[in-house]
C-alpha positions as CSV (number, residue, x, y, z in Angstrom):
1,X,-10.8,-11.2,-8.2
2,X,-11.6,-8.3,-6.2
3,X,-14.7,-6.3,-7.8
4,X,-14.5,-2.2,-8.6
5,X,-16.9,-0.4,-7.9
6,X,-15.2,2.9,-9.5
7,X,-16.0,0.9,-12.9
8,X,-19.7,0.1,-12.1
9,X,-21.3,1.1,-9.2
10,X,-23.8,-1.7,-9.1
11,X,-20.4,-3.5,-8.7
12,X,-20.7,-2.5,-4.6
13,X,-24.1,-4.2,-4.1
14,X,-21.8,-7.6,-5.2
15,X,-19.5,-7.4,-2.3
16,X,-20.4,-8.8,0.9
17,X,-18.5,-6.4,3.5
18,X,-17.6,-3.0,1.3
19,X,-15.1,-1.2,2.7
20,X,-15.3,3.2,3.0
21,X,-12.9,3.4,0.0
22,X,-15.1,0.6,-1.9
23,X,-18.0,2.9,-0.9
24,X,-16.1,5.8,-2.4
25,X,-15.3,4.1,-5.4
26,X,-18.9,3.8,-6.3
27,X,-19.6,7.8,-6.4
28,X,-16.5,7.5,-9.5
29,X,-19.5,7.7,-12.4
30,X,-22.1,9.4,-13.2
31,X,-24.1,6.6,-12.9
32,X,-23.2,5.9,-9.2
33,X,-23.8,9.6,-8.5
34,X,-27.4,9.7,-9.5
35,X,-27.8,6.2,-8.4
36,X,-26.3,6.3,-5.1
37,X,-27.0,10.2,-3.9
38,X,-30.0,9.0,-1.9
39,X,-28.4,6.8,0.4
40,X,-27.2,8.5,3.1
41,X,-25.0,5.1,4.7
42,X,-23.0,5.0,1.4
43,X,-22.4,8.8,1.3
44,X,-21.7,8.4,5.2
45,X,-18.8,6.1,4.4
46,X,-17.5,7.5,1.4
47,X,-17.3,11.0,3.4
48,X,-14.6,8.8,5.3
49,X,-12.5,9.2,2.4
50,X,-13.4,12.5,1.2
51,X,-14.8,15.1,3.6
52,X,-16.3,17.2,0.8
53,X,-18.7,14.6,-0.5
54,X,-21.6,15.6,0.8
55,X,-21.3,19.5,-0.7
56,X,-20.8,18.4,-4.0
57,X,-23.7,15.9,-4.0
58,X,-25.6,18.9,-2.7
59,X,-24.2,21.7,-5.0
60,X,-23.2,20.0,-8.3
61,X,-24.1,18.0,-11.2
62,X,-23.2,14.0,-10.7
63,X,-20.3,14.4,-13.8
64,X,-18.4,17.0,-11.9
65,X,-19.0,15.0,-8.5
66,X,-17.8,11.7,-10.0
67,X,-14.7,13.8,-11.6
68,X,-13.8,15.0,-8.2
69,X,-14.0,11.4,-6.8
70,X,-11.8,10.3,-9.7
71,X,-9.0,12.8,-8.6
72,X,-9.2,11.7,-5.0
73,X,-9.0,8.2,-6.1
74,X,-6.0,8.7,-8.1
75,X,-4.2,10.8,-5.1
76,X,-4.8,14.2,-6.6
77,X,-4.0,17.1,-3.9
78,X,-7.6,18.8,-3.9
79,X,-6.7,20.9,-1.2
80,X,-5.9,23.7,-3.3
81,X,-7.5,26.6,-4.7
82,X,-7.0,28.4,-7.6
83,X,-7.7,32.1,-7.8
84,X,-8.6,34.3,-10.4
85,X,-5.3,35.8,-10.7
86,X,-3.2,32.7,-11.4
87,X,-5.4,31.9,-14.5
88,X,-5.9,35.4,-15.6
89,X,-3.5,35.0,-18.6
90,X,-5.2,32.2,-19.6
91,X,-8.2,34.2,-21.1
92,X,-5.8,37.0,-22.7
């Protein structure tokens, strides 16, 4: 059984030769956010996987970080933007 860290970060300390996605996968909660911020090897390795890792940690709160690891996990396109003008309707 291979062990997830996207489920419980602690869950990476438990495998013997993590991998940069397994390293990624830990940054998926919270938890491993605020846990795992502070070691710059893991963030290294994760970065492998998602260049703008290391911006968020600096700039944002650890839900909206782990949210954005969660999307590139799942093979959402984060390339794109969205501008002010394509949601303008939204808000009447």
């Amino acid at each position: 059984m291979k062990l997830n860290p996207s489920k419980r970060w602690d869950l990476l300390l438990a495998i013997k030769s993590p991998t940069d996605l397994d390293c990624l996968s830990a940054f998926a909660t919270a938890e491993g956010v605020d846990a795992l911020r502070g070691y710059p090897n893991i963030v290294v390795r994760a970065t492998k996987n998602f260049a703008q890792l290391p911006e968020l940690l600096a700039q944002f709160p650890a839900e909206f970080v782990a949210n954005g690891v969660r999307n590139i996990l799942s093979g959402v396109d984060t390339s794109t933007t969205c501008h002010e003008e394509d949601i303008s309707d939204l808000f009447g």
